[in-house]
Legacy VTK file of the C-alpha trace (Angstrom):
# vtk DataFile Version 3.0
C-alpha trace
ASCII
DATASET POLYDATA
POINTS 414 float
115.660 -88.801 -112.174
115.589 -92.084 -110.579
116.335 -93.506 -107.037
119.453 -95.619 -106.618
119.038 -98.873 -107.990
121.258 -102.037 -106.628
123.112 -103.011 -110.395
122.366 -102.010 -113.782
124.302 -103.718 -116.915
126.082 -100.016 -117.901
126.415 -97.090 -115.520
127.766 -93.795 -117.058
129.849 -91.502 -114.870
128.956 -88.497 -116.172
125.689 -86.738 -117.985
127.661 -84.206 -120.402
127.329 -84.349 -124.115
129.491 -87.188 -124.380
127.544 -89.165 -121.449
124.620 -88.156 -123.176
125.389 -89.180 -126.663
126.541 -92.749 -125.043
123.955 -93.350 -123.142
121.573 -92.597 -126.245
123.344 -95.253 -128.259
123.702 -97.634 -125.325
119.954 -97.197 -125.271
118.791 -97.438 -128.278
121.055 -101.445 -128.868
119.021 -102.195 -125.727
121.360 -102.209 -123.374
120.134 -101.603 -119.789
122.121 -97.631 -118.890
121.861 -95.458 -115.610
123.467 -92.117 -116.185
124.910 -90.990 -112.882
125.218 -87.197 -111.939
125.626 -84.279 -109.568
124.414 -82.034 -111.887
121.778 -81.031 -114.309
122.624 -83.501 -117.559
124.157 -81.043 -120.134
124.621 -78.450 -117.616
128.322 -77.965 -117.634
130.991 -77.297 -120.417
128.308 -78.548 -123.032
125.719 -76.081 -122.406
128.347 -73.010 -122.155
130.576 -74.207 -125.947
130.692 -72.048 -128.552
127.777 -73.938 -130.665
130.108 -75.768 -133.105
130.570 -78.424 -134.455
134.107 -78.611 -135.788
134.438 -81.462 -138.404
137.705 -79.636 -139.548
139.480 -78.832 -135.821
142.328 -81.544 -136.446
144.974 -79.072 -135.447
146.279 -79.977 -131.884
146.182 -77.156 -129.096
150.163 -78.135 -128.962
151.708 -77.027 -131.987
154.988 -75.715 -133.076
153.347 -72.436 -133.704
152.138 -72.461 -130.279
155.677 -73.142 -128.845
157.140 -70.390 -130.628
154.485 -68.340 -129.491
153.677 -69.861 -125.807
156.165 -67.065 -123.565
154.534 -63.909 -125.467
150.987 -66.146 -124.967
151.644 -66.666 -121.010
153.072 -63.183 -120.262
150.754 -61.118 -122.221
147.374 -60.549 -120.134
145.480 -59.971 -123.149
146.640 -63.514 -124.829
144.170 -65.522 -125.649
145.873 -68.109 -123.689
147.005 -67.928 -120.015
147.314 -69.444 -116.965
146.816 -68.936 -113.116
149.887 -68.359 -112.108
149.360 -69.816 -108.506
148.410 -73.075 -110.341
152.280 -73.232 -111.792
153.320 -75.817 -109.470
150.142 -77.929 -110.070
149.941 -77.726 -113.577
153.995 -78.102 -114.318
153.635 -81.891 -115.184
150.929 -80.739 -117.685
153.053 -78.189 -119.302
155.881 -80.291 -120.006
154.056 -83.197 -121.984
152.236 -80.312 -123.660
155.809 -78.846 -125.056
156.816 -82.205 -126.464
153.681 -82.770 -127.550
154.213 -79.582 -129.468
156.932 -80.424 -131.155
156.496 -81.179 -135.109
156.399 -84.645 -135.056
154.001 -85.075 -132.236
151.782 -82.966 -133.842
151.541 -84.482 -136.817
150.883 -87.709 -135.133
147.885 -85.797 -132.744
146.426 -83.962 -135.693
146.287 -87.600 -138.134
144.415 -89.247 -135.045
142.011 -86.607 -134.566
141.282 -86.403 -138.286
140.332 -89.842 -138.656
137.424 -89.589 -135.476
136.487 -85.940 -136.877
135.900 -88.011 -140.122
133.617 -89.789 -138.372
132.249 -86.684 -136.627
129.313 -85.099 -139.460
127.749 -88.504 -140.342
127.516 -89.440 -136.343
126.000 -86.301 -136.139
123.272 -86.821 -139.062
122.530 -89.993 -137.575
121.715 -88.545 -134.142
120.259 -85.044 -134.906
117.331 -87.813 -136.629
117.070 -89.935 -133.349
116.713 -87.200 -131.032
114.488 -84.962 -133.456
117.399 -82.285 -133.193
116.700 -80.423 -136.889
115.599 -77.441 -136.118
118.012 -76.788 -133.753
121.191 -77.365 -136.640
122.118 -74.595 -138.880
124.412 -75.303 -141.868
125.765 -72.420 -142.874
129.864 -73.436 -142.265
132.405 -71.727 -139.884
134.587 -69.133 -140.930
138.283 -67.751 -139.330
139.240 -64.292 -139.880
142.496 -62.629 -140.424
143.138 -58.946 -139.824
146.652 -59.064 -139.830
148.662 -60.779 -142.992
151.488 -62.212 -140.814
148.673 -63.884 -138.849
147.520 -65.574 -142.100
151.176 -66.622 -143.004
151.507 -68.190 -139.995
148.034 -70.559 -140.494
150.242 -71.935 -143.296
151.184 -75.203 -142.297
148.137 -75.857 -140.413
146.328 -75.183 -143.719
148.584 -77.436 -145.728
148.405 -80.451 -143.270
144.073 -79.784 -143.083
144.186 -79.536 -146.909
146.275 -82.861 -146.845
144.213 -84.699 -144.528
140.900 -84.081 -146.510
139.373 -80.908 -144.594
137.142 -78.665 -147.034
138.330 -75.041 -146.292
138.367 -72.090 -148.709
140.451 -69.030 -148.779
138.581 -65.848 -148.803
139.240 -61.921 -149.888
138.444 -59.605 -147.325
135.637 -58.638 -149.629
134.152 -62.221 -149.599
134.773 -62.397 -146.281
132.334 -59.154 -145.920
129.940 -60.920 -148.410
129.240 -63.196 -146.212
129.217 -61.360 -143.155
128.186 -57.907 -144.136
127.610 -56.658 -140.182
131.120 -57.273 -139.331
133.658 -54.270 -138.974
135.995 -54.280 -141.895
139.296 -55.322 -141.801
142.114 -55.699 -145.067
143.048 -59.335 -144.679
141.932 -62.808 -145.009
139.205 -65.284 -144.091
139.157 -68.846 -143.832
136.138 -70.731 -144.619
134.837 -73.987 -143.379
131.636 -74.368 -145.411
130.759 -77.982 -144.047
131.026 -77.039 -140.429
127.535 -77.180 -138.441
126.234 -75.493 -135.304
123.848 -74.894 -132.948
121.075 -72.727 -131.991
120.933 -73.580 -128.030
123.058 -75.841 -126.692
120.883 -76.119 -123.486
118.001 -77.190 -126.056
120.101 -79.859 -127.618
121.151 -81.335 -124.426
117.835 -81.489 -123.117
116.607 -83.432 -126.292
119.352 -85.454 -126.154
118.515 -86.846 -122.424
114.767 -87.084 -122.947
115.602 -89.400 -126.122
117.933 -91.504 -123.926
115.283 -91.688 -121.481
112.599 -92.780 -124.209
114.844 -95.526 -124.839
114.582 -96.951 -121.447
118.132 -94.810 -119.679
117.940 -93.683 -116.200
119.232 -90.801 -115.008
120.305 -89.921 -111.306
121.698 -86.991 -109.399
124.941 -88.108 -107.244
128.490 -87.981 -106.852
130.769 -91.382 -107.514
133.052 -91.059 -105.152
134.571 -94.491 -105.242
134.969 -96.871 -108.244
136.212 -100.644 -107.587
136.357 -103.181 -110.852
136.343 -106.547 -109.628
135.824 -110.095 -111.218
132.434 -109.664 -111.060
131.999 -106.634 -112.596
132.064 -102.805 -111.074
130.852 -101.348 -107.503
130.116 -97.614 -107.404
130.473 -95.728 -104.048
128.104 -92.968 -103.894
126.892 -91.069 -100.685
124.893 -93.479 -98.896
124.301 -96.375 -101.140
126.473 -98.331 -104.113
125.529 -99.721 -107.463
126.880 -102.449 -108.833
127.411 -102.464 -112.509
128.496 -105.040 -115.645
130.340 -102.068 -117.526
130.904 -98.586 -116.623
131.520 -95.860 -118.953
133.863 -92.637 -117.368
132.256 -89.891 -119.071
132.955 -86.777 -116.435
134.712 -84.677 -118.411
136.966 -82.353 -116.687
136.413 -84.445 -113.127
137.183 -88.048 -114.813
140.804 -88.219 -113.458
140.441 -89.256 -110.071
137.609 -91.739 -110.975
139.876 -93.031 -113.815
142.790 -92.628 -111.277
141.021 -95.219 -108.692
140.105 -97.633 -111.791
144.250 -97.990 -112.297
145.100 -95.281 -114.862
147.017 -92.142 -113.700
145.954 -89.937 -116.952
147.409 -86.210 -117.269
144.032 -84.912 -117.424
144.174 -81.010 -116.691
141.083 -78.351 -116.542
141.083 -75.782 -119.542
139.035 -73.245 -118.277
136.585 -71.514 -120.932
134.634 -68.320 -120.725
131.181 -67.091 -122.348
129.476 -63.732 -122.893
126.490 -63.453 -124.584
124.571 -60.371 -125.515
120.996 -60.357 -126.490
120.057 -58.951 -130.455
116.812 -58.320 -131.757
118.286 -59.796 -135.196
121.141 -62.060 -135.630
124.413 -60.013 -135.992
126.340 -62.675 -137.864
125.171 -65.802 -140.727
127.854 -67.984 -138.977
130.182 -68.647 -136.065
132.827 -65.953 -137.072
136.333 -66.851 -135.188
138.839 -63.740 -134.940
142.230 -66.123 -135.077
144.348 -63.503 -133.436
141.588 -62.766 -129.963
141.288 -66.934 -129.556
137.316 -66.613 -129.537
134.273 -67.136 -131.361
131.195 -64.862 -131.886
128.418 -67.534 -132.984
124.854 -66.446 -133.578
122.226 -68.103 -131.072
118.445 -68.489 -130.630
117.990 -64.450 -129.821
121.667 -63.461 -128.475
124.758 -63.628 -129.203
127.996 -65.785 -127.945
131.376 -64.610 -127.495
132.531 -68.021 -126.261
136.278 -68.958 -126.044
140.292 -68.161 -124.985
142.243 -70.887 -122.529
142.955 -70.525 -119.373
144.698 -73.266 -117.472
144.210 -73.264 -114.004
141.959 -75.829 -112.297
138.023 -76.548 -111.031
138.374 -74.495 -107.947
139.000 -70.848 -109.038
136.302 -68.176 -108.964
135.948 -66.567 -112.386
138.445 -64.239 -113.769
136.965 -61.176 -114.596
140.045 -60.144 -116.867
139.254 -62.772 -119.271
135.628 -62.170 -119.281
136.519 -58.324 -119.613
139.149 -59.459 -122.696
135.948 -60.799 -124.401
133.382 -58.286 -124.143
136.685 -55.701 -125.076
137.238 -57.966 -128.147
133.699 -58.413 -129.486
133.123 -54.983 -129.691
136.180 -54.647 -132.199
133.589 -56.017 -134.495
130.315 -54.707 -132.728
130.658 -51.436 -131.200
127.144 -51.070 -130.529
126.588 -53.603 -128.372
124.672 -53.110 -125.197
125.890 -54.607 -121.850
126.039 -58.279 -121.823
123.145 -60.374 -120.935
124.675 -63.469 -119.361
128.335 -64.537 -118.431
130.006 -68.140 -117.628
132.627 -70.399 -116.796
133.074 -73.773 -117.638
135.876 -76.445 -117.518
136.820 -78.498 -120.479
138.800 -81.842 -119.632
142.290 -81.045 -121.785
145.112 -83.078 -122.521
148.377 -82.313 -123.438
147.862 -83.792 -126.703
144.743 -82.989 -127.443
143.642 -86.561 -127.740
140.431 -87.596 -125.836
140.747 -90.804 -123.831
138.212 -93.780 -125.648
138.791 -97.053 -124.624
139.315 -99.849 -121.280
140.803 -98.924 -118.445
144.339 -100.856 -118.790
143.472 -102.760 -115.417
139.869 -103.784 -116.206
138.197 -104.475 -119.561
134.662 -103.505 -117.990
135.916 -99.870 -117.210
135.699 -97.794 -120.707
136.625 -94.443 -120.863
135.296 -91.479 -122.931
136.390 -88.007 -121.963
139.403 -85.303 -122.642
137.860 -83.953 -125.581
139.277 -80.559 -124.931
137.485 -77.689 -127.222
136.226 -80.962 -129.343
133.405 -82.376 -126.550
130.304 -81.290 -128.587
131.964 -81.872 -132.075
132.895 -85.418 -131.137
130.131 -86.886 -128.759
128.195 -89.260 -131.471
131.208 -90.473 -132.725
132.655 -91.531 -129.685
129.674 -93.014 -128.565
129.933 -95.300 -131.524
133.441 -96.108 -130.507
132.153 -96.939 -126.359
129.176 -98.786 -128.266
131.134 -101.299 -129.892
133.684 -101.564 -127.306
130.603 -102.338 -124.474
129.314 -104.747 -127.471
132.653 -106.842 -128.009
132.592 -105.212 -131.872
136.377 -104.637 -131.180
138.388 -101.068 -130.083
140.647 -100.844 -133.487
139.076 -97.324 -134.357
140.380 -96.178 -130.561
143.751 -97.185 -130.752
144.738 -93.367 -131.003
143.300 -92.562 -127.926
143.690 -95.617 -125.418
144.474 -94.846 -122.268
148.078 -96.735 -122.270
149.576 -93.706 -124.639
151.051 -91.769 -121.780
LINES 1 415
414 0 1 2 3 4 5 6 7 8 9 10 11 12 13 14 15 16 17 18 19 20 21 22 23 24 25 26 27 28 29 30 31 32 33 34 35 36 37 38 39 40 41 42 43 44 45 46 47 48 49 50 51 52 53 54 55 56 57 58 59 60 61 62 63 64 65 66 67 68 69 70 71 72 73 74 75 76 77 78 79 80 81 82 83 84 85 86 87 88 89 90 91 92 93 94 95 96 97 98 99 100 101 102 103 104 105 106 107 108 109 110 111 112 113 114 115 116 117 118 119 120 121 122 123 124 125 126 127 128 129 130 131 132 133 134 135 136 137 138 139 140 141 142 143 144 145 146 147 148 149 150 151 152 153 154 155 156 157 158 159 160 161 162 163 164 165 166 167 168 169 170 171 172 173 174 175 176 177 178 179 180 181 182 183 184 185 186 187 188 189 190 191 192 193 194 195 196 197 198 199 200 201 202 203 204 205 206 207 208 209 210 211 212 213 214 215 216 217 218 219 220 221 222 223 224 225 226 227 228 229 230 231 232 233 234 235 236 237 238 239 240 241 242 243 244 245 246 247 248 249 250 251 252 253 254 255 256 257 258 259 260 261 262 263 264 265 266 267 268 269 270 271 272 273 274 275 276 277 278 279 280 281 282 283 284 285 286 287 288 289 290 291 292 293 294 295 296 297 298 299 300 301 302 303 304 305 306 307 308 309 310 311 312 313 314 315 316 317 318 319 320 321 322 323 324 325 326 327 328 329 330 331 332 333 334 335 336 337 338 339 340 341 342 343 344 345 346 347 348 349 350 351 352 353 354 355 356 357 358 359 360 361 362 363 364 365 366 367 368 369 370 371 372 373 374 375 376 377 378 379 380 381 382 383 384 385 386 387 388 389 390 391 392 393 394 395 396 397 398 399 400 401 402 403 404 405 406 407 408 409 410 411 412 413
């Protein structure tokens, strides 16, 4: 970490993935970056993710299957989606953009923009598993969904048909290719779905760790504070932190879950709104599973770590300030063991916040008032799959390389 300097060409709110992937890039052009945050860099929602990285997660959050589904989902304690009910009022705005978002049309539209950045989303991903010497943290053995109920499966069709149509490599299984591949799960008399390009990681915690020392061998700064004030000017951008500013050419909004009332004070009122995502992990002596294994009917996934296992997953809408709920972490130690009976108590539990909008669209691009204010976050369940990509996007925007690629996701959609 670094004390406060007085300006720096590119400050970056925010030292999650995405921060870090930007500030890497950023870096390594030669651009002068300080990385500004409260936290330990990779600390938050991008340490706690389920490990994947999702090249074929094109299908919005909002869908029509969703809608048709979203009273059962809300009342039923053991959905994998919920909410805090004494959030209602708060989150009411939220909820109605996500039901027309929902709506067929609009989700054709969402899942068409995210396919063409998930496009981007493997080969950003070569490119900076080789600049941070990230390789033996990768695994490549693909993703696979499971279905233990047939009307489950039926109802994937569309989102199938529309992943097939926009260029996503998935393969249907037989429950007995399913169990092939992962002979230690419990048998079931359905179908699996099989992603066999997907990626993920061993330890997130390692990755982001590597990530911010290669930023920092390319000349970033890092610094623990709070920005509690943001002003874009002629002149460039003053940051208000406790007890000093900085004054900066560019800044990049890269807080995640907390970037609305920074983005908010640089003159864009976005309908950013917390998902709130749970981990367990149990420790193995031998890896239980090849692959991260998603159960599509319990909204999770079990995904095979550096000595342990994570049951990572479910939405919960409700805000930063919440304790944890212990029903949803219950719901996912009560779910894994469908599959693992034997496991013994869990090791670890956590809760994190991913930034979520109701389209499922991350926010990449200028602030509408000021062309030196970029944004990068709302990435929703998508933070770790899309972070290189979207720092390519922030890189050329910073660099004048033009911001065609972010049209999708500019600010001035909502």
């Amino acid at each position: 970490m670094t004390s406060a300097p007085k300006s720096v060409e590119i400050a970056i709110i925010g030292a999650g993935v995405v921060g870090l992937a930007t500030a890497l890039r950023l870096a390594g052009e030669g651009r002068e970056v300080l990385v500004i945050d409260p936290n330990e860099p990779g600390s938050g929602a991008s340490f706690g993710n389920a490990g994947t990285i999702a090249e074929y997660a094109c299908m919005p959050v909002g869908n029509p299957g969703v809608l048709r589904a979203l009273p059962k989902l809300l009342l039923d304690p053991d959905s994998p989606f919920s909410l805090r009910w004494a959030a209602l009022f708060q989150l009411a705005p939220w909820l109605v953009r996500f039901v027309r978002q929902s709506l067929p049309a609009a989700t054709r539209a969402n899942a068409l923009a995210l396919a063409g950045l998930l496009a981007e989303a493997l080969p950003a991903w070569s490119e900076m598993v080789q600049e941070a010497g990230l390789q033996d943290l990768m695994r490549r053995n693909g993703c696979l969904y499971v279905y233990r109920r047939d009307s489950d499966f039926a109802a994937s069709e569309s989102g199938r048909a529309l992943r097939a149509e926009l260029g996503v490599h998935q393969q249907v299984l037989t429950a007995g290719e399913v169990a092939a591949l992962e002979p230690r799960l419990a048998a079931f008399e359905a179908k699996g779905l099989y992603f066999p390009d997907s990626i993920n990681v061993s330890d997130p915690r390692s990755v982001m760790a590597r990530l911010a020392a290669a930023a920092i061998a390319r000349g970033a700064q890092f610094m623990r504070a709070s920005v509690t004030g943001l002003a874009a000017g002629a002149g460039g951008v003053r940051l208000s932190c406790p007890g000093f500013t900085i004054a900066a050419q560019k800044v990049v909004i890269a807080a995640g879950a907390r970037s609305r009332p920074i983005a908010a004070q640089a003159g864009d009122r976005i309908p950013l709104d917390t998902e709130r995502g749970y981990h367990l992990e149990f420790s193995t002596a031998a890896p239980l599973l090849n692959r991260p294994v998603c159960p599509v009917d319990l909204g999770f996934y079990m995904t095979p770590m550096d000595g342990r296992l994570r049951v990572a997953g479910t939405v919960e809408l409700g805000g930063l300030d919440a304790p944890p709920n212990p029903c949803r972490l219950a719901l996912l130690d009560r779910g894994v063991r469908q599959f693992f009976p034997d496991l013994a108590r869990p090791s670890s539990q956590w809760l994190g916040f991913r930034p979520s909008l109701p389209d499922s669209r991350p926010v990449i691009g200028p602030s509408t008032k000021s062309p030196d204010v970029v944004y990068a976050f709302g990435h929703g369940h998508l933070g770790l799959t899309l972070a290189p990509a979207t720092a390519r996007l922030v890189a050329d925007i910073v660099g004048g390389r033009g911001i065609g690629r972010a049209g999708p996701f500019a600010a001035n959609r909502f």
